[in-house]
C-alpha positions in Angstrom: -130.9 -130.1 171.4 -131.8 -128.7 174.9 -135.6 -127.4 175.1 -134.3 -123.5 175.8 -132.7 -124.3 172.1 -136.1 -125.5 170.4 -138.6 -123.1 172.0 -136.0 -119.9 171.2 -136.9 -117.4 168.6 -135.7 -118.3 164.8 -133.2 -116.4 163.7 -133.9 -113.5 160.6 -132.6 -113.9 157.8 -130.2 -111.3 157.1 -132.6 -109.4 154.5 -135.2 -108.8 157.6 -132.5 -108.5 160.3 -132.6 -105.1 160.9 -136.3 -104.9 160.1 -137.7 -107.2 163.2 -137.5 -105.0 166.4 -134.9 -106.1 169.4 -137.9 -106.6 171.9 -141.2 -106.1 172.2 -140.5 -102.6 171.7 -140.9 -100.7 169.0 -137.0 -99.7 169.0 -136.6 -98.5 165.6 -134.1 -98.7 162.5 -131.3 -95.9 162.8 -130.2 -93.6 165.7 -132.3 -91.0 164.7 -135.4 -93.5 164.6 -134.3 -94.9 168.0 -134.4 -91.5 169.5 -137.6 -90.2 168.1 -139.2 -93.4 169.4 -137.7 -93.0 173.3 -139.0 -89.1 172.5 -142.3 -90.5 171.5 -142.8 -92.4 174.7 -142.0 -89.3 176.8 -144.4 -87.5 175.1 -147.2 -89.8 175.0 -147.8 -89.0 178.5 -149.1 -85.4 177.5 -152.1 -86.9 175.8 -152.7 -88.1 179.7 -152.6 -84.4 180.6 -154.7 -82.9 177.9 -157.5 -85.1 179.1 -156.7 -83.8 182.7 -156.6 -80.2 181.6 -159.9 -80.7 179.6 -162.0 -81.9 182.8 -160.9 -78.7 184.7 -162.0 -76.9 182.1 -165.6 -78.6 182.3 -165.7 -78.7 186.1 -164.5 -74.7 185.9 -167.1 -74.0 183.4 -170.6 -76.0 183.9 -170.1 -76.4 187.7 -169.0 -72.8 188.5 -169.4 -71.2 185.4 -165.8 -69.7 185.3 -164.2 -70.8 181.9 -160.9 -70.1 181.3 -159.1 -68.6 178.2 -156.6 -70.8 178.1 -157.2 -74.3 178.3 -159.0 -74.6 174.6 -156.4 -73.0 172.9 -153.6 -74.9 174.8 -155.3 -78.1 174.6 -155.8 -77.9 170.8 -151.9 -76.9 170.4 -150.6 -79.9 172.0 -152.9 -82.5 170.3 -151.9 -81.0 166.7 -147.9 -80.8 168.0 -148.6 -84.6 168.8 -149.9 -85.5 165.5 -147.5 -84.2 163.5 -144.5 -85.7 165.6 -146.7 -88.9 165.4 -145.8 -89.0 161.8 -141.9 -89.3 162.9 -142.9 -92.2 165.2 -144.8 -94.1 162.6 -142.1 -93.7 159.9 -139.1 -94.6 162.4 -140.9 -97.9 163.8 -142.4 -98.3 160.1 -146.0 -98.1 161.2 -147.2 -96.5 158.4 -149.8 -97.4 156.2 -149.2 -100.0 153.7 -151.0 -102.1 151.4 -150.5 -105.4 153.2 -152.6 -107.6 150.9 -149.7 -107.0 148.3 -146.5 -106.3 150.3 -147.0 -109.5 152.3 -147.6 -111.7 149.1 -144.2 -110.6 147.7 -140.7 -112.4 148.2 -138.6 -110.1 150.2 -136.3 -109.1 147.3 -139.9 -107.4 146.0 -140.4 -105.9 149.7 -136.9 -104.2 149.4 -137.8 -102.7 145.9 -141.2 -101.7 147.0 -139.8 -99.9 150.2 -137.2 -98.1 147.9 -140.0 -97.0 146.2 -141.9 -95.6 149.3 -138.9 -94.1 150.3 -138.2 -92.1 147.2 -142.0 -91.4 147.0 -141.5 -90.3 150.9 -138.9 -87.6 149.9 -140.9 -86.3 146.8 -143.5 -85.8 149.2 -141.4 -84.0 151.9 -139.8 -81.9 149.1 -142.9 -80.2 148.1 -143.6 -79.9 152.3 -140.2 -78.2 153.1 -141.3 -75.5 150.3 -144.8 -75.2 151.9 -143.9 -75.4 155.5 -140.6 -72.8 154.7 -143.0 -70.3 153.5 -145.7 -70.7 156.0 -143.3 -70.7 159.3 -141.6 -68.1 157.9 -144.5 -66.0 157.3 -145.8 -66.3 161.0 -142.2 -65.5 162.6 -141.6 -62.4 160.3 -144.5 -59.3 159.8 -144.3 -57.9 156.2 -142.1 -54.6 156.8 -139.3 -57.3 157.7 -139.2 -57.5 161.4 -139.5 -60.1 164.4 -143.3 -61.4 165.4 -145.1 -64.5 165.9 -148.7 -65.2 164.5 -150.9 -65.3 167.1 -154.6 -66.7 167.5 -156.6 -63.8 167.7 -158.4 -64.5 170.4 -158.9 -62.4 174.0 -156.1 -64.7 175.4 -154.2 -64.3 172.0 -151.2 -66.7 172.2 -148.4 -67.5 169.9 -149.3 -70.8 169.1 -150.0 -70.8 165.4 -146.3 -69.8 164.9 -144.9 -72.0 167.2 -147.0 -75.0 165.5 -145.7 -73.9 162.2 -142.0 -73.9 163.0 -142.7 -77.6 164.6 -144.5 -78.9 161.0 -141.1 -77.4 159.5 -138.7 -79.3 161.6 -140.4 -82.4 161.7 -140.8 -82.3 157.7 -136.7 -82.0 158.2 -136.3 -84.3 159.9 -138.6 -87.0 158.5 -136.5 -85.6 155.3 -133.0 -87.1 157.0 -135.5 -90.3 158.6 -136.0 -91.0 154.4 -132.9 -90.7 153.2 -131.8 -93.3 156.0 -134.4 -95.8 155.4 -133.6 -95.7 151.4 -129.9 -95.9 152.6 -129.9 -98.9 154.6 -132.2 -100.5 151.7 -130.0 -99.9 149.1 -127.1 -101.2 150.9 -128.8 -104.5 151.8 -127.4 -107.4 150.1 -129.8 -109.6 148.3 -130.3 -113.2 150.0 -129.0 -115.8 147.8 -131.4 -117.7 146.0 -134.0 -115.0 145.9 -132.2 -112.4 143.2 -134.6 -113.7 140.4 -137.6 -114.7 142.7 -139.8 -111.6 142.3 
């Protein structure tokens, strides 16, 4: 055996396969995950620019004492838009929070069964959100009498931003809806390693 053969990386077994990333990337499961991780990078950089956006509005307002109207209100709608599309990232590169003391001291039949059951759990949960989060976007697109008009902060600047946020926690709850669904598919469809259908 050649030394690039004995220092290479073990192979998975074929119940982990498609749960050990490619690289040292977190690439995701599906096609959907894969893209809402590349997204994710992309996006990352706007925390970068929030911080940028937040010293201009210090220098503007305790060196020349010329606040702005804008930069508060912007700031705090792209931080919230990035936490709630964080939740897509941590599901699709399954970074989300688990009770390792007991998942890790399971065989991996147990782990399949127990992500099943955080999967079904997952949709209950985005059930009762789509209801919410229907209700509440459509509420700050629509006024009462019927017609056309985005909820807006109330402030002197006034933006749309509430609505807009509200139609993004709608979408994401959609699609981390469809993320589930995939995750308990591919799950289900994994065959059981031999040897390990009674070891539980």
């Amino acid at each position: 055996m050649s030394s690039a053969q004995s220092t290479a990386r073990p192979e998975p077994g074929p119940d982990r396969q498609d749960l050990l990333p490619e690289s040292d990337e977190d690439v995701g499961f599906t096609g959907l995950d894969r893209a809402i991780v590349w997204l994710g990078k992309k996006l990352s950089l706007v925390f970068a620019l929030i911080v940028v956006v937040s010293f201009y509005e210090i220098v503007r307002r305790y060196v020349f004492d010329s606040p702005t109207l804008w930069v508060h209100e912007t700031v705090t709608f792209a931080g919230a838009t990035l936490f709630v599309l964080g939740g897509l990232y941590a599901l699709a590169t399954d970074r989300h929070v688990r009770i390792v003391l007991v998942y890790d001291a399971v065989s991996s039949v147990t782990q399949r069964w127990l992500r099943v059951f955080h999967h079904l759990c997952g949709l209950a949960f985005c059930a009762m959100m789509l209801y919410a989060s229907w209700f509440m976007a459509k509420d700050a697109v629509r006024a009462p009498w019927g017609g056309w008009r985005l909820e807006t902060s109330g402030s002197a600047w006034n933006p749309p931003f509430p609505a807009f946020l509200k139609v993004i926690i709608l979408l994401a709850i959609v699609i981390m809806t469809v993320q589930f669904v995939l995750h308990l598919i591919r799950d289900l469809r994994r065959p059981t390693p031999r040897g390990e259908t009674h070891h539980v």
